[in-house]
PAZAPA-4460 file (N, C-alpha, C; in steps of 0.05 Angstrom, whole numbers, plus 32768, in hexadecimal, padded with zeros to 4 digits):
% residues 113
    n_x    n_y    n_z   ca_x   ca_y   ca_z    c_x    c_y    c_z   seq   type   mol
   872D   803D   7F67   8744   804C   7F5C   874E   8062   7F6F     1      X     A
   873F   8072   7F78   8744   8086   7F8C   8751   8070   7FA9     2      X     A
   8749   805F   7FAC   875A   8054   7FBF   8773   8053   7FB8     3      X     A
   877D   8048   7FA7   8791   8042   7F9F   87A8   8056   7F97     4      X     A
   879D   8073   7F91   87A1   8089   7F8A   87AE   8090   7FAD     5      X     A
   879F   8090   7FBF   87AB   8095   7FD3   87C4   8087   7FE2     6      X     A
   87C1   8067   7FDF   87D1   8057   7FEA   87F0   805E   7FD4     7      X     A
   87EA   8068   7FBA   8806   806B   7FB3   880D   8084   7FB9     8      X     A
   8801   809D   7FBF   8804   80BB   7FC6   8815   80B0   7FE2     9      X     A
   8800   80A1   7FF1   8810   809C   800C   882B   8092   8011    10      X     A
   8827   8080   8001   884A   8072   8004   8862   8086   7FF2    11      X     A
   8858   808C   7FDB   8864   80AC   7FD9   8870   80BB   7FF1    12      X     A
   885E   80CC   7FF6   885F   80DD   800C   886F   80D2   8023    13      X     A
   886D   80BC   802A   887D   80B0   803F   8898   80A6   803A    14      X     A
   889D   80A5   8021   88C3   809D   8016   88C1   80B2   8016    15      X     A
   88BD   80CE   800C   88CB   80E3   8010   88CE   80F4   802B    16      X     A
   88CA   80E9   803A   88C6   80F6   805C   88DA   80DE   805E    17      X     A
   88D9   80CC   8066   88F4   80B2   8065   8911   80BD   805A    18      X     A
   890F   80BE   803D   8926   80C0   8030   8930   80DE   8034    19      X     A
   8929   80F2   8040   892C   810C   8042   893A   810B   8062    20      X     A
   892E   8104   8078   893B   80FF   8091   8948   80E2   8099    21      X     A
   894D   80D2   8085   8954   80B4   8091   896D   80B2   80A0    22      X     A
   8981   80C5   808E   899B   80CD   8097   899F   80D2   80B7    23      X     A
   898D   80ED   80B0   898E   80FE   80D3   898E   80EA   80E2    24      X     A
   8974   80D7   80E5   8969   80C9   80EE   8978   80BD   80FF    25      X     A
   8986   80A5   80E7   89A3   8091   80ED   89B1   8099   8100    26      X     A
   89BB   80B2   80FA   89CE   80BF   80FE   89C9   80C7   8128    27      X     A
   89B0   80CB   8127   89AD   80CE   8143   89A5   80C0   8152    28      X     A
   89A3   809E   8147   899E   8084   8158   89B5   807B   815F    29      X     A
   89CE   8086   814F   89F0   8089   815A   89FD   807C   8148    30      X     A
   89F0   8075   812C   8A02   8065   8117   8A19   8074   8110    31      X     A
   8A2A   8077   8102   8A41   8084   80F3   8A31   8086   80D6    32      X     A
   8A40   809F   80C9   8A36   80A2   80AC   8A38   808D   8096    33      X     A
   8A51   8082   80A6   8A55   8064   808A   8A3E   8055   808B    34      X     A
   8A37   8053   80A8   8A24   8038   80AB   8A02   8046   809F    35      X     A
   89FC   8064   80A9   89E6   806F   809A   89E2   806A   8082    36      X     A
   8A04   8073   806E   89FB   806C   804F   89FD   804D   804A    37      X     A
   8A04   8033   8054   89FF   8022   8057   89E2   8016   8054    38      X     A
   89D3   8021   8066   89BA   801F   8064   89AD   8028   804D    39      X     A
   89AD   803E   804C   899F   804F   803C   89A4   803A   8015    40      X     A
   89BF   802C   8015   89C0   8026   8007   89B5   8007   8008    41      X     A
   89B7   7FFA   801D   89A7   7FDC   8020   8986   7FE7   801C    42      X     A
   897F   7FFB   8026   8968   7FFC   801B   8957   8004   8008    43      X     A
   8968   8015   7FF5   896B   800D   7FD4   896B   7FF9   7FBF    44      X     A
   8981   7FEA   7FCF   8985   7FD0   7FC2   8968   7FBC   7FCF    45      X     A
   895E   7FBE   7FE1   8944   7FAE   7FE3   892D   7FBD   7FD7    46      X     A
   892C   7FD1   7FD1   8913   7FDB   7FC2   891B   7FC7   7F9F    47      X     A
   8933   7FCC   7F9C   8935   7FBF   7F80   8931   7FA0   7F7D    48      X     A
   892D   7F8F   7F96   892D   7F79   7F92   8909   7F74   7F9B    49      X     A
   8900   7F85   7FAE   88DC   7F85   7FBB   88D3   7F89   7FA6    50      X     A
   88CC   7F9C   7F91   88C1   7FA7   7F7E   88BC   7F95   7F6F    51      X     A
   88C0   7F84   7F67   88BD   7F6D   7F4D   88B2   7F5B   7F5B    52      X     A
   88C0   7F55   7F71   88B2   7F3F   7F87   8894   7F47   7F8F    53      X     A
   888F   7F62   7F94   8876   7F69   7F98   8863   7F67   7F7A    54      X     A
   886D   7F70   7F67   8861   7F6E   7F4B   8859   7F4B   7F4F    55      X     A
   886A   7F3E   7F55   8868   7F1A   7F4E   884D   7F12   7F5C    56      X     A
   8853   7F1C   7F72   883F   7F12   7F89   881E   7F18   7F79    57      X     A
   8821   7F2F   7F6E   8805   7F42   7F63   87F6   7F31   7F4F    58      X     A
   8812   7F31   7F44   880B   7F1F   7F27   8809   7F01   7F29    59      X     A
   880D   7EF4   7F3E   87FC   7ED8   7F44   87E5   7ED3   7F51    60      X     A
   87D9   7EED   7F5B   87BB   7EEC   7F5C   87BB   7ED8   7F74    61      X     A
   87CA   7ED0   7F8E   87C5   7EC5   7FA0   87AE   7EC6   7FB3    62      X     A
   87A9   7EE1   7FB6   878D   7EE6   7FC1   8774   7EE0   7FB9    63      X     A
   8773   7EE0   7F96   8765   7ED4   7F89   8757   7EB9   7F93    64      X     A
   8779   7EAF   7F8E   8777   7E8E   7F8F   8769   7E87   7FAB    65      X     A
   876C   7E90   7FC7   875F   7E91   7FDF   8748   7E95   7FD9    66      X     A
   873B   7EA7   7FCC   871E   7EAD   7FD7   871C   7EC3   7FBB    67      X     A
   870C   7EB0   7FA5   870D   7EC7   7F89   86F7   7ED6   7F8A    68      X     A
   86EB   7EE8   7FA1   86DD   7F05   7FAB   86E9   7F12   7FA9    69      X     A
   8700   7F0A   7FAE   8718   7F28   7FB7   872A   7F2E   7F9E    70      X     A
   8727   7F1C   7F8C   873B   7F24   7F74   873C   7F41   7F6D    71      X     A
   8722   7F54   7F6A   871F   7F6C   7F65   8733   7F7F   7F6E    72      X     A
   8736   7F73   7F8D   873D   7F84   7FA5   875A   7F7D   7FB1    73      X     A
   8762   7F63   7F97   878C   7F54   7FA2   8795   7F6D   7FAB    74      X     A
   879A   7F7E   7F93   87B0   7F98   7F9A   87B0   7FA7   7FAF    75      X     A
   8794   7FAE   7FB7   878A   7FC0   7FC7   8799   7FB0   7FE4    76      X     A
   8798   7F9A   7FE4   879B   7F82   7FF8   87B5   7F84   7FFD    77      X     A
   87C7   7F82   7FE1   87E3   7F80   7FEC   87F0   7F98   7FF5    78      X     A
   87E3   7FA7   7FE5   87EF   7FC9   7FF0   87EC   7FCB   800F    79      X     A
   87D8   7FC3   8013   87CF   7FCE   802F   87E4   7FB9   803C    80      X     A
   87EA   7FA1   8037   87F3   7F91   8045   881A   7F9D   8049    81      X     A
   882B   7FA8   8034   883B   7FB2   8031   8843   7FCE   8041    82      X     A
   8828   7FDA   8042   8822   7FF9   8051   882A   7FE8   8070    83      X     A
   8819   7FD3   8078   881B   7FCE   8095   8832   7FC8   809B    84      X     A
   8840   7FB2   808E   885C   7FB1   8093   886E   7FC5   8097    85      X     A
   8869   7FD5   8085   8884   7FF3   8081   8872   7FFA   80A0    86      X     A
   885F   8002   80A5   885C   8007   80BD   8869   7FFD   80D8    87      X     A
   8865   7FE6   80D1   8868   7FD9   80EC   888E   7FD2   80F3    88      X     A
   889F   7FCF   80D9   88B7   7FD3   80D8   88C9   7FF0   80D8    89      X     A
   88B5   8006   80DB   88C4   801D   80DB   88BB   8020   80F7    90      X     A
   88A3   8012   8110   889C   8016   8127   88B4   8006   812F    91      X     A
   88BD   7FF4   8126   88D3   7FD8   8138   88F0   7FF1   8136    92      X     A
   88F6   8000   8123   8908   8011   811F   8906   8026   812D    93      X     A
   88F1   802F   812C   88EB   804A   814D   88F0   8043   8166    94      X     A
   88EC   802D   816D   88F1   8020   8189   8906   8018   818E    95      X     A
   8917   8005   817B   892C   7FF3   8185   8948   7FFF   8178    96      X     A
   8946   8013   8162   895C   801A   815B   8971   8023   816B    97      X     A
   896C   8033   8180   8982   803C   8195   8992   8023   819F    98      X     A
   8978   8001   81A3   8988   7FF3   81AF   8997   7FDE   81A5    99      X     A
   8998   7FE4   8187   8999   7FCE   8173   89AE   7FC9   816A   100      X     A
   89BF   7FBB   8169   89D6   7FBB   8156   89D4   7FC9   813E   101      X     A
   89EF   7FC5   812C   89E9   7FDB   810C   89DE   7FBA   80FD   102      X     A
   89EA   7FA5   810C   89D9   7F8F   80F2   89B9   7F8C   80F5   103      X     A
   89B1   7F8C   810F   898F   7F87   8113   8985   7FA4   8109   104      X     A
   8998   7FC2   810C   8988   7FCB   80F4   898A   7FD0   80D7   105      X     A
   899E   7FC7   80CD   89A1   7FBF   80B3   8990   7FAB   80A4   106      X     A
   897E   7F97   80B5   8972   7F7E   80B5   8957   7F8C   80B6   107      X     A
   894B   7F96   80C5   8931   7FAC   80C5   8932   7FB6   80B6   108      X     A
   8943   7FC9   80AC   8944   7FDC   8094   8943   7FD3   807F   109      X     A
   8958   7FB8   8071   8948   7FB4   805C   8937   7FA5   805C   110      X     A
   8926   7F8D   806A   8912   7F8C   8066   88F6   7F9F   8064   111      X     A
   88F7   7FAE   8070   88E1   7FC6   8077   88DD   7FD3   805F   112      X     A
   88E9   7FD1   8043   88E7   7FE3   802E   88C8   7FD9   8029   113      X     A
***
């Protein structure tokens, strides 16, 4: 439980450091404000469509079905697996945004929710 306690404190803590500078952010990789709130709103609209999709995934116990040791430990599994992604898609966004078009980062951004 305390794991889990942390992995949601974390991802907490990290949308609101996100959603507090995302703007600036945009704004200084050279987008225009239309195209910032653009984003900001594609990546809204993918939290509303991940969220259930992540619930689905949970609730079919696929990890289970692989190897039923780990059933205890699915969630713990997918969290962490969701944490790495947001990681590794907000690293592809640190690097390439300056050289990116606004569609390849519109395409990062909302996937990365």
């Amino acid at each position: 439980l305390r794991f889990a306690k942390l992995l949601s404190f974390a991802s907490g803590a990290s949308s609101v450091a996100w959603n507090k500078f995302s703007v600036l952010w945009f704004l200084a990789v050279g987008l225009t404000p239309a195209q910032a709130g653009l984003l900001k709103s594609l990546g809204q609209l993918a939290k509303v469509l991940a969220q259930p999709t992540w619930a689905a995934l949970a609730d079919m116990h696929i990890i289970a079905r692989i190897n039923p040791k780990l059933e205890a430990s699915q969630i713990h599994i997918l969290a962490i697996f969701s944490l790495l992604m947001s990681l590794c898609m907000m690293e592809v966004m640190r690097v390439q945004a300056g050289h990116m078009p606004f569609a390849g980062i519109a395409v990062v951004r909302t996937v990365w929710v």
